[in-house]
Backbone as JSON, one array per atom type, in Angstrom:
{
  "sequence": "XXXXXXXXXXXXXXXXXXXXXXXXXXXXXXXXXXXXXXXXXXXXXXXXXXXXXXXXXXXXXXXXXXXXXXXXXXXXXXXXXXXXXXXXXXXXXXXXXXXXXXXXXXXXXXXXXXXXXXXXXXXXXXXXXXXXXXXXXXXXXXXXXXXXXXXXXXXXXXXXXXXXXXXXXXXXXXXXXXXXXXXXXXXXXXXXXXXXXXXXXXXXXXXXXXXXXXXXXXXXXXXXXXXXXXXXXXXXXXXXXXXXXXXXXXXXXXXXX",
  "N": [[-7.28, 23.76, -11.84], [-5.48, 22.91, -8.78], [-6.59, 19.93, -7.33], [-6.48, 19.12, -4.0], [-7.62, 17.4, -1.98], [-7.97, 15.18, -3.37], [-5.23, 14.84, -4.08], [-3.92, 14.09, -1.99], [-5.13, 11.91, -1.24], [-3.9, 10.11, -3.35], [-1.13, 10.42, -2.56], [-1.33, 8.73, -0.36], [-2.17, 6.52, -1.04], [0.13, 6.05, -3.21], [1.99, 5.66, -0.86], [1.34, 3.5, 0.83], [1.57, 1.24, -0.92], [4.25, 1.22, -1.98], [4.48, 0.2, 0.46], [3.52, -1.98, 0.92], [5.08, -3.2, -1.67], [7.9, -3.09, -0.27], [7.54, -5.06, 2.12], [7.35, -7.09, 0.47], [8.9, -8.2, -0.62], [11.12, -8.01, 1.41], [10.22, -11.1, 2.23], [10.33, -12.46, 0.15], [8.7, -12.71, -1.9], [6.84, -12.58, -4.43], [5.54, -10.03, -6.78], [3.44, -10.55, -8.63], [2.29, -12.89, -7.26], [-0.79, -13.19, -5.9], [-1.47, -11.88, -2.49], [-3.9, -12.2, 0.68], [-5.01, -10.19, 1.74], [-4.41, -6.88, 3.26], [-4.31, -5.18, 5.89], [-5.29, -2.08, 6.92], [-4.21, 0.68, 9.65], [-6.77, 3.03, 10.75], [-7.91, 5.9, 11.95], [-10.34, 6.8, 12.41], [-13.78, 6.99, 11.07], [-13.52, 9.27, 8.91], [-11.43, 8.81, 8.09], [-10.96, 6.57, 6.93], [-12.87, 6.63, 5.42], [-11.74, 8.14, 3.24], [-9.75, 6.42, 2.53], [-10.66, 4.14, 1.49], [-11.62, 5.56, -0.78], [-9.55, 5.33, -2.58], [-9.53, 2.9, -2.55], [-9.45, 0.6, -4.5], [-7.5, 1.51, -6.52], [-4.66, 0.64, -4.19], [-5.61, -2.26, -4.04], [-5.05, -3.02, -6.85], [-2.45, -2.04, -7.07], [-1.08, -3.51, -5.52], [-1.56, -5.8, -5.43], [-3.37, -7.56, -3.82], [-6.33, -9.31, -2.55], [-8.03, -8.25, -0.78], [-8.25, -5.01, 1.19], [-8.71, -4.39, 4.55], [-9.86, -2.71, 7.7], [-8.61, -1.52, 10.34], [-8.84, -0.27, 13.65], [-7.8, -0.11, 16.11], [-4.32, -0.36, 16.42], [-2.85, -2.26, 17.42], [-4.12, -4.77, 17.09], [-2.65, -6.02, 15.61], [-0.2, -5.32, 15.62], [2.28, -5.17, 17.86], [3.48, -3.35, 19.99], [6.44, -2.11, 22.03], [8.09, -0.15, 24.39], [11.08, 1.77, 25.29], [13.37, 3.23, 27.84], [15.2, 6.04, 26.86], [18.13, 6.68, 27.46], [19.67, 8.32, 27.36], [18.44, 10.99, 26.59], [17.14, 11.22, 28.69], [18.6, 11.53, 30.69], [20.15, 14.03, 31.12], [17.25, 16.08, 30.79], [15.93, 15.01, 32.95], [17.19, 14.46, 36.03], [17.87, 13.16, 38.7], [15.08, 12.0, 39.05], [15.02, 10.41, 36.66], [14.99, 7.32, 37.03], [12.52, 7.07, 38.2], [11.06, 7.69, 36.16], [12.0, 6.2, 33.94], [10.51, 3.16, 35.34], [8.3, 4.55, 34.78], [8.01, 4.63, 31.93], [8.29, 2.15, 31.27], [6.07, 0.79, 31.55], [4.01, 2.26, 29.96], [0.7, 2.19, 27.64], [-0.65, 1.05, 24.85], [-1.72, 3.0, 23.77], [-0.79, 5.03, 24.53], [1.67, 4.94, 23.32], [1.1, 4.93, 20.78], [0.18, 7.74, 20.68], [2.18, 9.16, 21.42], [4.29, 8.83, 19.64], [2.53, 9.97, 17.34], [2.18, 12.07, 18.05], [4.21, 13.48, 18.71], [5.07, 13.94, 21.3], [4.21, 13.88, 24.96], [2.06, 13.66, 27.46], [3.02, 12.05, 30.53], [1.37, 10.65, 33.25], [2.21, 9.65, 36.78], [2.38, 7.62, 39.38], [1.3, 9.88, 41.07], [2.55, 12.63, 39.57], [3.48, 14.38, 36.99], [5.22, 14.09, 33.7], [6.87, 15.47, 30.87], [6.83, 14.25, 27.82], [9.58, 13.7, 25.52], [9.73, 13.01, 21.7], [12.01, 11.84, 21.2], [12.73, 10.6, 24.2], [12.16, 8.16, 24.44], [12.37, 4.75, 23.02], [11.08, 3.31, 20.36], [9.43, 0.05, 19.91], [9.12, -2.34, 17.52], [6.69, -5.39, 16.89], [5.97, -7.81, 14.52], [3.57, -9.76, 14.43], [2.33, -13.31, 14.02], [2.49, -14.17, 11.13], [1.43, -12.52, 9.86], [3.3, -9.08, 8.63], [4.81, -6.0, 9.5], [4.66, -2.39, 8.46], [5.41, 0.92, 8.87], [4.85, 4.26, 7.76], [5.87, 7.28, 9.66], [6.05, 9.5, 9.14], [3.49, 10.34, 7.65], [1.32, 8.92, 9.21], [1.0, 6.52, 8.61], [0.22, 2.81, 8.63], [0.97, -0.16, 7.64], [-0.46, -3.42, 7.24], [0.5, -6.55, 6.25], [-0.76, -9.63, 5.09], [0.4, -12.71, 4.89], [-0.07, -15.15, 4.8], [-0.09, -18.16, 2.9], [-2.22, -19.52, 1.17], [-3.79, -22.48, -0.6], [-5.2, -21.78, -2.86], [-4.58, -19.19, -3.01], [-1.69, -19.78, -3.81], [-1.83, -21.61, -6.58], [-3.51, -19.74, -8.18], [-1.44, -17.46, -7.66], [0.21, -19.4, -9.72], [-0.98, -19.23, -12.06], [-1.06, -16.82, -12.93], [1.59, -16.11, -13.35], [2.03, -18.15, -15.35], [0.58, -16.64, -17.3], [2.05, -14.64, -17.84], [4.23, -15.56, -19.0], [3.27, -16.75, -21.31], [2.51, -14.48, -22.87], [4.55, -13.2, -23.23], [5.67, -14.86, -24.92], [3.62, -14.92, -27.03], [4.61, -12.23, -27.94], [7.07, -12.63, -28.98], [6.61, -14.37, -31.01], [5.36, -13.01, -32.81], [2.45, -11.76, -33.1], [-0.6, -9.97, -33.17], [-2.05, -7.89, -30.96], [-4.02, -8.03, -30.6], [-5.18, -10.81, -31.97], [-6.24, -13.69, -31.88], [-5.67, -17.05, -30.42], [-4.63, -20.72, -30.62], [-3.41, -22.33, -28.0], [-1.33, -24.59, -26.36], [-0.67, -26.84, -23.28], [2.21, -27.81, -21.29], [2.51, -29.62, -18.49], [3.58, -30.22, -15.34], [2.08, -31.69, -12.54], [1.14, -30.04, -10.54], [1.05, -27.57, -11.73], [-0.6, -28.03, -14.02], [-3.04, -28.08, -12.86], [-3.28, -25.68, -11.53], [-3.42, -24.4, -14.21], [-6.35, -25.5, -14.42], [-8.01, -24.39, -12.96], [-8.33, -22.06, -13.22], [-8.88, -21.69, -15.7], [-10.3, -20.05, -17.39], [-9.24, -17.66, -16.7], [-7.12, -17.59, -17.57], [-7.79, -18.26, -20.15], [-9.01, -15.88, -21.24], [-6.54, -13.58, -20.55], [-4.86, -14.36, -22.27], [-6.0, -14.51, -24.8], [-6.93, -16.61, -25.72], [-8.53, -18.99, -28.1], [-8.33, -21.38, -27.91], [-7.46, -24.08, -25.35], [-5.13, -26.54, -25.06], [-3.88, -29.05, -22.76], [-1.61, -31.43, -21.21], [0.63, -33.97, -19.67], [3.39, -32.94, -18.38], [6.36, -34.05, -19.72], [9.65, -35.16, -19.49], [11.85, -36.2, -20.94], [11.1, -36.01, -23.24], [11.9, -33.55, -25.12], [14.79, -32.68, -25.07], [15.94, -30.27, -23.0], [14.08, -28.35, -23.86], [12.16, -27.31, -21.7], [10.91, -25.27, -19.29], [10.8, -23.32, -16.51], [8.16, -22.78, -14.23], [7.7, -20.93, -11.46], [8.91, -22.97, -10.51], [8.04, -25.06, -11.12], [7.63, -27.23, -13.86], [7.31, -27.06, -17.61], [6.24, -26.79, -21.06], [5.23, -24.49, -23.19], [3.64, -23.85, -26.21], [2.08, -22.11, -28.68], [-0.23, -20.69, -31.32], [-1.61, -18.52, -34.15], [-5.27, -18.61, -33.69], [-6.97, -20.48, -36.24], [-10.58, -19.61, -37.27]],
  "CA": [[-7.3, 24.02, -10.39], [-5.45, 21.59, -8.3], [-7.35, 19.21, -6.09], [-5.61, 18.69, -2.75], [-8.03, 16.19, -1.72], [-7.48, 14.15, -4.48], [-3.35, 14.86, -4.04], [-3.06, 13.79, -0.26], [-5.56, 10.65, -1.18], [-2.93, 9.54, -4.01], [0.11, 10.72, -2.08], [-1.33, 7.71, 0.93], [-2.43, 5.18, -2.1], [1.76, 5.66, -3.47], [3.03, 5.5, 0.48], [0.74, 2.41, 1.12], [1.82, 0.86, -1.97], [5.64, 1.43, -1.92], [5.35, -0.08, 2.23], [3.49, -3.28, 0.54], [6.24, -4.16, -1.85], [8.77, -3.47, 0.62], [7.6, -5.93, 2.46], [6.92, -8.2, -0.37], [10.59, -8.08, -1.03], [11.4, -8.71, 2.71], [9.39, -11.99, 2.4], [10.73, -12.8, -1.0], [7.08, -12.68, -2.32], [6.79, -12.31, -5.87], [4.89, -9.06, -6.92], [2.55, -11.53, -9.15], [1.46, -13.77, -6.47], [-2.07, -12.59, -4.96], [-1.93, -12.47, -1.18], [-5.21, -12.4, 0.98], [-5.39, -8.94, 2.26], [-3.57, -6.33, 3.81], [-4.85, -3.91, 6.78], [-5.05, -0.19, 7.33], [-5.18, 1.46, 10.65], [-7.21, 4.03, 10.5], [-7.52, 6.67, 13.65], [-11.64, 7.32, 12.55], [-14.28, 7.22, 9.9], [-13.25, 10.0, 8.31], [-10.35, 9.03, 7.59], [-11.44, 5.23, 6.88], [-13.85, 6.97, 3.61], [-10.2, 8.33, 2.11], [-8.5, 5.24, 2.13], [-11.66, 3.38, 0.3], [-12.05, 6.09, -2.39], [-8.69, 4.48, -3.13], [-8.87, 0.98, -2.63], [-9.35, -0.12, -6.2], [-5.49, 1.55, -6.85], [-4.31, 0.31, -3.85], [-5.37, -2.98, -4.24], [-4.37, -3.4, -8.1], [-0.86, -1.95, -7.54], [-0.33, -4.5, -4.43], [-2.4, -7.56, -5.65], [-4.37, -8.09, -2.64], [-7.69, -9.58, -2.8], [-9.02, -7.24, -0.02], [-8.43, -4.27, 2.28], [-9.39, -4.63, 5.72], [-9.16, -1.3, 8.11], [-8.59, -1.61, 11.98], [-8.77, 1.13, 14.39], [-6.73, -0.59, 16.84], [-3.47, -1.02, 15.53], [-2.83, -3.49, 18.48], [-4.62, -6.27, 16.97], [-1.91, -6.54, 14.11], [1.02, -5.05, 15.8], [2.64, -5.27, 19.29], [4.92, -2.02, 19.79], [7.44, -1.86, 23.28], [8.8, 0.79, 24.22], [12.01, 1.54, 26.28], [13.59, 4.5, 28.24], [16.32, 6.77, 26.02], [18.83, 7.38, 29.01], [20.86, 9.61, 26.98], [18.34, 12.62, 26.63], [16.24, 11.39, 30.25], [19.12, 11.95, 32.3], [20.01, 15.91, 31.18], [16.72, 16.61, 31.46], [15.18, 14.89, 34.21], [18.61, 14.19, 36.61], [17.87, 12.39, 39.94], [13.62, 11.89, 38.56], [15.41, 9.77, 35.64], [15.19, 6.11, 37.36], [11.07, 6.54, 38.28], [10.46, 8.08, 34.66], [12.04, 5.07, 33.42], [9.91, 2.88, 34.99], [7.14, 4.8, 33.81], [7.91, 4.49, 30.49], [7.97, 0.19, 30.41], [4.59, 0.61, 31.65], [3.09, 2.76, 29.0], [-0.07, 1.49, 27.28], [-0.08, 0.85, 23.13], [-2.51, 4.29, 23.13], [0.15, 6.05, 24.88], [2.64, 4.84, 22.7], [0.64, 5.35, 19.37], [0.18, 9.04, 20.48], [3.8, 9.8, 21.35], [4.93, 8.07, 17.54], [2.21, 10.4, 16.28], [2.38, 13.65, 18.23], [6.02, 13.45, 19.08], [5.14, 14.68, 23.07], [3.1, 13.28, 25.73], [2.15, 14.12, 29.22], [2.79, 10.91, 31.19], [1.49, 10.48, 34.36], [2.91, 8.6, 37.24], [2.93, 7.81, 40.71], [1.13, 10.84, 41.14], [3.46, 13.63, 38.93], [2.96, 14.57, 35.45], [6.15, 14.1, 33.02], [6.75, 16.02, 29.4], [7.93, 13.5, 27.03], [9.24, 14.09, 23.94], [9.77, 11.54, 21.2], [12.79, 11.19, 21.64], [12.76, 10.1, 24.51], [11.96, 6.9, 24.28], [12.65, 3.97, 21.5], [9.58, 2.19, 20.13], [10.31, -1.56, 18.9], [7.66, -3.1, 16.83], [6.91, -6.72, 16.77], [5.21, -8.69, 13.95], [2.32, -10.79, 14.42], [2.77, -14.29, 13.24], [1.83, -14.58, 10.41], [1.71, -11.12, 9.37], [4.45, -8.23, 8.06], [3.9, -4.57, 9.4], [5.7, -1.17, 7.88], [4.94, 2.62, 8.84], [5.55, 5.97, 7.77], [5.76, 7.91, 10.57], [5.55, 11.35, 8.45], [2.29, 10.33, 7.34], [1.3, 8.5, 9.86], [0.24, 5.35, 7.94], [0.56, 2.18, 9.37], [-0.01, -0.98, 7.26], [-0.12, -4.86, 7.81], [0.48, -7.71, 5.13], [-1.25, -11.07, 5.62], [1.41, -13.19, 4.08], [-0.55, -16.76, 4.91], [-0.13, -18.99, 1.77], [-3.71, -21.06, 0.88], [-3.53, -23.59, -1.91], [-6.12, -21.36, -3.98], [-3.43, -18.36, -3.72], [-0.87, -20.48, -4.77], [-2.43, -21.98, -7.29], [-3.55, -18.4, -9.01], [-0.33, -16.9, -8.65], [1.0, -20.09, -11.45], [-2.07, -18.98, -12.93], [-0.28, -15.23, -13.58], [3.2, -16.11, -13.79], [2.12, -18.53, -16.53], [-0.02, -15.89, -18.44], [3.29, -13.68, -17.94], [5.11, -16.49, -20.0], [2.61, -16.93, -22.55], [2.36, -13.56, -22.78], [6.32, -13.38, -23.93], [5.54, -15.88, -26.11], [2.72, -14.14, -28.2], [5.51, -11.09, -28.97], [8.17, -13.57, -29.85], [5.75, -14.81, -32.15], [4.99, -11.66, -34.06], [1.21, -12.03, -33.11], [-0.96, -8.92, -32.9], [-2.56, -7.47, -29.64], [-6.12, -8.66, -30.8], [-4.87, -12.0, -32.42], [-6.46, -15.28, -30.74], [-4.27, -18.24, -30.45], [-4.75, -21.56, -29.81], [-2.56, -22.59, -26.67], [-1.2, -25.83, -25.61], [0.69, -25.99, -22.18], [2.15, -29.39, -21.09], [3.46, -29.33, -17.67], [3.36, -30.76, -14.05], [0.25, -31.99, -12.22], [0.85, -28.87, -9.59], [0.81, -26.35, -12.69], [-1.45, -27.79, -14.6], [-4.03, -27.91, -11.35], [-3.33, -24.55, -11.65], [-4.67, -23.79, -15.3], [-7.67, -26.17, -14.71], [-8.62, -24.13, -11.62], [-8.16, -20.78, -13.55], [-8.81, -21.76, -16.71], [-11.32, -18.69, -18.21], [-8.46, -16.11, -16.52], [-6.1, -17.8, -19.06], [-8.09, -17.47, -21.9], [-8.94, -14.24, -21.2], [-5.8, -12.62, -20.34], [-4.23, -14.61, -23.26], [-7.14, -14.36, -26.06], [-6.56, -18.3, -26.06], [-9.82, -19.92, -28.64], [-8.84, -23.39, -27.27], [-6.54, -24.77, -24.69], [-4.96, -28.24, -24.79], [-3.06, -29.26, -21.76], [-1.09, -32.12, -21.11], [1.45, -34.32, -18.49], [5.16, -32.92, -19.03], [7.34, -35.47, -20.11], [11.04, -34.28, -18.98], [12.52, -36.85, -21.68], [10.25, -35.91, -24.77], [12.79, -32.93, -26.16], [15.81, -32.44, -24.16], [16.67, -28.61, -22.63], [13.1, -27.36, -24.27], [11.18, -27.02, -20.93], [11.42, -24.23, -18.64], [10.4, -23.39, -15.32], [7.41, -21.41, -13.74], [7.43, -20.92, -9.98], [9.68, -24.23, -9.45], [7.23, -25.96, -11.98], [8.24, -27.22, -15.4], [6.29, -27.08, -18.34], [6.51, -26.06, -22.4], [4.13, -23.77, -24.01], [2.99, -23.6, -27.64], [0.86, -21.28, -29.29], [-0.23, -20.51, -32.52], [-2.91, -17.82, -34.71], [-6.34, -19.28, -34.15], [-8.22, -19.87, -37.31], [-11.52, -20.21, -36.74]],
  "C": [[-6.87, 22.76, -9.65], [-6.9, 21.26, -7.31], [-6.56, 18.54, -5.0], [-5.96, 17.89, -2.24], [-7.83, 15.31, -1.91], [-5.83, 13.95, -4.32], [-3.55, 13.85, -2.78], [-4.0, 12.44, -0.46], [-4.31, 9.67, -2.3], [-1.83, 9.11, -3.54], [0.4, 9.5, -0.83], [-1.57, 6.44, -0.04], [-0.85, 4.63, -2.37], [1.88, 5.22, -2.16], [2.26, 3.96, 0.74], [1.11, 0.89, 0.09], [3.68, 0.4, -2.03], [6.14, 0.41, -0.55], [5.34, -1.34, 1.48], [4.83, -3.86, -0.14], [7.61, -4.44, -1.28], [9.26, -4.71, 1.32], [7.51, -7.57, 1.56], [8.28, -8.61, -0.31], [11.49, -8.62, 0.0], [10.87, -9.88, 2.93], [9.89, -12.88, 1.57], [9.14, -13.37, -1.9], [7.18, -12.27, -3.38], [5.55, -11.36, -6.3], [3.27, -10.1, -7.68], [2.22, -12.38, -8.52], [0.29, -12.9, -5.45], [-1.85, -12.78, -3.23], [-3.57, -12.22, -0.88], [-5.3, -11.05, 0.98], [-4.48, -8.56, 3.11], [-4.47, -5.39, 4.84], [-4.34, -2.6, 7.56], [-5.22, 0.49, 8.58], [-5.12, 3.0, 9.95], [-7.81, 4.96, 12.1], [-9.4, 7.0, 13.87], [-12.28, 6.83, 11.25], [-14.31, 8.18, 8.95], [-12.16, 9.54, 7.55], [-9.71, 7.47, 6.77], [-11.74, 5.69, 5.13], [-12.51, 7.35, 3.07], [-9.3, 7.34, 1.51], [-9.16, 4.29, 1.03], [-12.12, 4.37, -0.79], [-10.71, 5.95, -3.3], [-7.77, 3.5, -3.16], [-8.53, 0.97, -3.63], [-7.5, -0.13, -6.59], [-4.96, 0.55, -6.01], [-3.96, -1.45, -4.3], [-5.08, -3.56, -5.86], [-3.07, -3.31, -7.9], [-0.25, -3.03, -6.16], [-0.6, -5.88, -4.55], [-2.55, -7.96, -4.48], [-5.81, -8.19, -3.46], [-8.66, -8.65, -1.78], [-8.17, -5.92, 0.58], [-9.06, -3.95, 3.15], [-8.67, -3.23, 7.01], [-9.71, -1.94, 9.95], [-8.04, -0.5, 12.48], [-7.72, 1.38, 15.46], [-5.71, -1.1, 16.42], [-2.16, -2.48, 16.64], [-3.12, -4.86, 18.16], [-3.42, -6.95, 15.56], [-0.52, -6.16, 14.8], [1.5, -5.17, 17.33], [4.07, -4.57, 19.31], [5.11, -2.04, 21.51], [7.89, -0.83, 23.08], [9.87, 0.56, 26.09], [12.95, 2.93, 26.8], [14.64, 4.92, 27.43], [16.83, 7.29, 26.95], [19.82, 8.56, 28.54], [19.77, 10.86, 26.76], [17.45, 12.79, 27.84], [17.55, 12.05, 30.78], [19.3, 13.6, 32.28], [18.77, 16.32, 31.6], [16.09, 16.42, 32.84], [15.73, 14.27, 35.87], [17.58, 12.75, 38.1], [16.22, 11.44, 39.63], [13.86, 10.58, 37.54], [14.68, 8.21, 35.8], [13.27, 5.79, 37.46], [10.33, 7.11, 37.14], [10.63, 6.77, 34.23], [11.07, 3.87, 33.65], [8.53, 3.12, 34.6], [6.91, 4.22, 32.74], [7.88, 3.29, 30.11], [6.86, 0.11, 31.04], [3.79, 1.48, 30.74], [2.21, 1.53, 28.35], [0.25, 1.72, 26.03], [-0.47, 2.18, 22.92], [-1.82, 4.83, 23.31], [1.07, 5.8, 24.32], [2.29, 5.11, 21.19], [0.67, 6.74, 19.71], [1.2, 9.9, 20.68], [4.29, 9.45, 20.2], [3.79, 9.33, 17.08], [2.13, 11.93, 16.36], [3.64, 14.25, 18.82], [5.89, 14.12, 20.68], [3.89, 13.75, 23.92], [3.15, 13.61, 27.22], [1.69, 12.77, 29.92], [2.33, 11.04, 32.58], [1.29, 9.35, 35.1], [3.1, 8.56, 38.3], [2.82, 9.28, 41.17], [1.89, 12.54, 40.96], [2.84, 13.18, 37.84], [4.73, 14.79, 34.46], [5.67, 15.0, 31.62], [7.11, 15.22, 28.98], [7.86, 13.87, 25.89], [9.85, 13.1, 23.73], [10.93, 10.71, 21.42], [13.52, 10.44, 23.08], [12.71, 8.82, 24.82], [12.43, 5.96, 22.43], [11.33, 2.88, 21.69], [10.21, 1.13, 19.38], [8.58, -2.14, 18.43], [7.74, -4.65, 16.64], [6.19, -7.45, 16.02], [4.88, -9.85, 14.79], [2.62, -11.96, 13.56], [1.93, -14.31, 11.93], [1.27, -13.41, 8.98], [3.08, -10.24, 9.43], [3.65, -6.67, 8.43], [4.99, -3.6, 8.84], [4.81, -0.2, 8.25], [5.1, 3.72, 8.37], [5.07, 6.68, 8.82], [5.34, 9.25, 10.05], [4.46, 11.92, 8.13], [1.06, 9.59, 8.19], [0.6, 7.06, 9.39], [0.98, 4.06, 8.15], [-0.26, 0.47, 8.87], [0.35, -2.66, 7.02], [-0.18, -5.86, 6.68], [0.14, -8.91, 5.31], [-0.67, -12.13, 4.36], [1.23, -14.72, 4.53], [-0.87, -17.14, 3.1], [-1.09, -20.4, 1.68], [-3.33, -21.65, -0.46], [-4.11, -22.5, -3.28], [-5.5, -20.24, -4.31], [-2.54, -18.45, -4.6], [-0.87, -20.71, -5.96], [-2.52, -20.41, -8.22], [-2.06, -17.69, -9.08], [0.86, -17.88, -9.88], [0.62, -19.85, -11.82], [-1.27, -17.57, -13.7], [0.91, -15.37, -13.92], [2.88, -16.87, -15.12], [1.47, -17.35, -17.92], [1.14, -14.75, -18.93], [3.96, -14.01, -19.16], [4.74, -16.5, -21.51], [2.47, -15.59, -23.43], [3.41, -12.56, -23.8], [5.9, -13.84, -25.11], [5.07, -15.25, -27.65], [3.93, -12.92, -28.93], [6.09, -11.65, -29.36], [7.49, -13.87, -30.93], [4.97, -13.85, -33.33], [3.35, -11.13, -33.98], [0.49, -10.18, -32.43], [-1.76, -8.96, -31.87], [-4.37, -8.28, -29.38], [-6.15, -10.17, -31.39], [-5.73, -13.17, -31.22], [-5.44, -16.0, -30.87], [-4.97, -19.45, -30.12], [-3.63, -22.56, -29.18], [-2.61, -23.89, -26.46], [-0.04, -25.87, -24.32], [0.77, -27.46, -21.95], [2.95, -28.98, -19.28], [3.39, -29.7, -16.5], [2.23, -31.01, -13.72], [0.06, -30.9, -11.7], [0.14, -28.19, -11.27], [-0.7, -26.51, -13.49], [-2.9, -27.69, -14.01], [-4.15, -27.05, -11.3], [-4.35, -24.23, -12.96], [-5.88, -24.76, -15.21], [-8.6, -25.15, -13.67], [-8.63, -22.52, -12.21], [-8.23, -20.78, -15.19], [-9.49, -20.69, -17.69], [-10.22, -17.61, -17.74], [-7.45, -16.61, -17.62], [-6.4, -17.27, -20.12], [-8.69, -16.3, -21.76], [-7.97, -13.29, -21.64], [-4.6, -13.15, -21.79], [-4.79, -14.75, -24.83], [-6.91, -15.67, -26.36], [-7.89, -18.66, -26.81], [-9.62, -21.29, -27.99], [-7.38, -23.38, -26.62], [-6.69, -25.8, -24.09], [-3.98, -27.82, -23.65], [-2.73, -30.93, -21.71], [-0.21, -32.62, -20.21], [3.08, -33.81, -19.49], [5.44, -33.88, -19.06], [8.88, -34.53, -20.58], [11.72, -35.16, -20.52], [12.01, -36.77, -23.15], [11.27, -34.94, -25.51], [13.61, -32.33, -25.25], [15.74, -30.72, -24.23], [15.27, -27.54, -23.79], [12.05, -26.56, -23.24], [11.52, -25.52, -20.45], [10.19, -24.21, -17.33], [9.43, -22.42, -14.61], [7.15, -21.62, -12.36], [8.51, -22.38, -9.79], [8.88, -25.16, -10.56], [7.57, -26.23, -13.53], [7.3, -27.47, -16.32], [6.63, -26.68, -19.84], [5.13, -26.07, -22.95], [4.33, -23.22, -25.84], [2.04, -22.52, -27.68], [1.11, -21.14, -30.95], [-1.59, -19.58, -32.98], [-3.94, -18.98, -34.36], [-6.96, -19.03, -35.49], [-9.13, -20.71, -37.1], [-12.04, -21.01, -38.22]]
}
């Protein structure tokens, strides 16, 4: 028996998902670097509980550390809008010029509910206008500091907090290197359950990195012991290689205990 509940909560997890790496991509943000958090408007509490019975997806397939939901989508976005003179003037002929400035005085509510119910009854200088969507053109304006994307079809509307802290940073060398090492282990013939013990030599940044993340290493790499060390660019010519901008060469080998 389908579950439609379950569908149309998935169907906003993919669309929410798909906006993030969009923007990741527009940023040049590397899918493997953690940002802070991203935020959801949401129009109610109803509709708030759908989006958190699938955080968890969300935030795994976007690598955010949170999801944060705002009601007002004002505090993240700043949308203009501006008169469409090509379908005001047919309908509303000589009326055209004091619609218009109606319409650069609309408020954000009256502009969120024309984007979401494609009509609106403006009123103005005591008259009542029809508008439809097309009438008007909405312009959206990122927030410093933040990245927004919508689907209009669905009406989902969601914000990327694309501020870079040291401790982000830092963790995403932490993943790109486990990526590497990661390589490594198949090159090396080594089975899924195999330990290893890991030596990484490589910049002060990087290795600041695995000291500061050092249990997600050996975790995500079944590492029994990891040595670390200062690269040395002149120790074996054209052996290093580069993670994030950072240079470094990684060893491994079976642990035996």
């Amino acid at each position: 028996m389908t579950d439609l509940p379950l569908e149309n909560r998935m169907k906003k997890a993919q669309t929410v998902s798909s906006l993030v790496r969009t923007m990741r991509e527009k940023a040049s943000i590397k899918v493997r670097q953690p940002l802070k958090r991203i935020l959801l408007a949401v129009g109610d509490t109803a509709a708030r509980r759908e989006y958190e019975l699938v955080a968890d997806i969300i935030v795994d397939e976007v690598n955010v550390q949170k999801i944060e939901y705002v009601e007002d989508e004002g505090s993240v976005i700043s949308k203009k809008v501006k008169p469409n003179f090509k379908t005001l003037g047919p309908r509303f002929g000589k009326d055209m010029k004091v619609l218009a400035d109606a319409i650069r005085l609309m408020t954000h509510r009256q502009i969120a509910l024309i984007e979401k119910e494609g009509r609106l009854s403006l009123e103005f200088d005591g008259r009542v206008f029809e508008l439809q969507r097309q009438d008007v053109e909405i312009m959206h304006e990122d927030i410093e500091g933040w990245l927004v994307a919508s689907d209009e079809s669905q009406g989902i509307m969601v914000a990327l907090d694309t501020e870079m802290t040291e401790e982000l940073e830092m963790l995403g060398l932490a993943r790109e290197l486990v990526s590497r090492i990661q390589s490594l282990r198949k090159e090396s013939g080594l089975e899924i359950t195999d330990r290893i013990s890991l030596r990484v030599s490589g910049t002060g940044k990087l290795l600041d990195a695995v000291k500061r993340n050092d249990a997600y290493i050996r975790d995500e790499t079944l590492a029994s012991s990891l040595d670390i060390s200062p690269y040395d660019s002149g120790e074996v010519s054209g052996d290093g290689e580069s993670v994030n901008g950072e240079m470094c060469r990684l060893s491994l080998e079976k642990f035996c205990c």
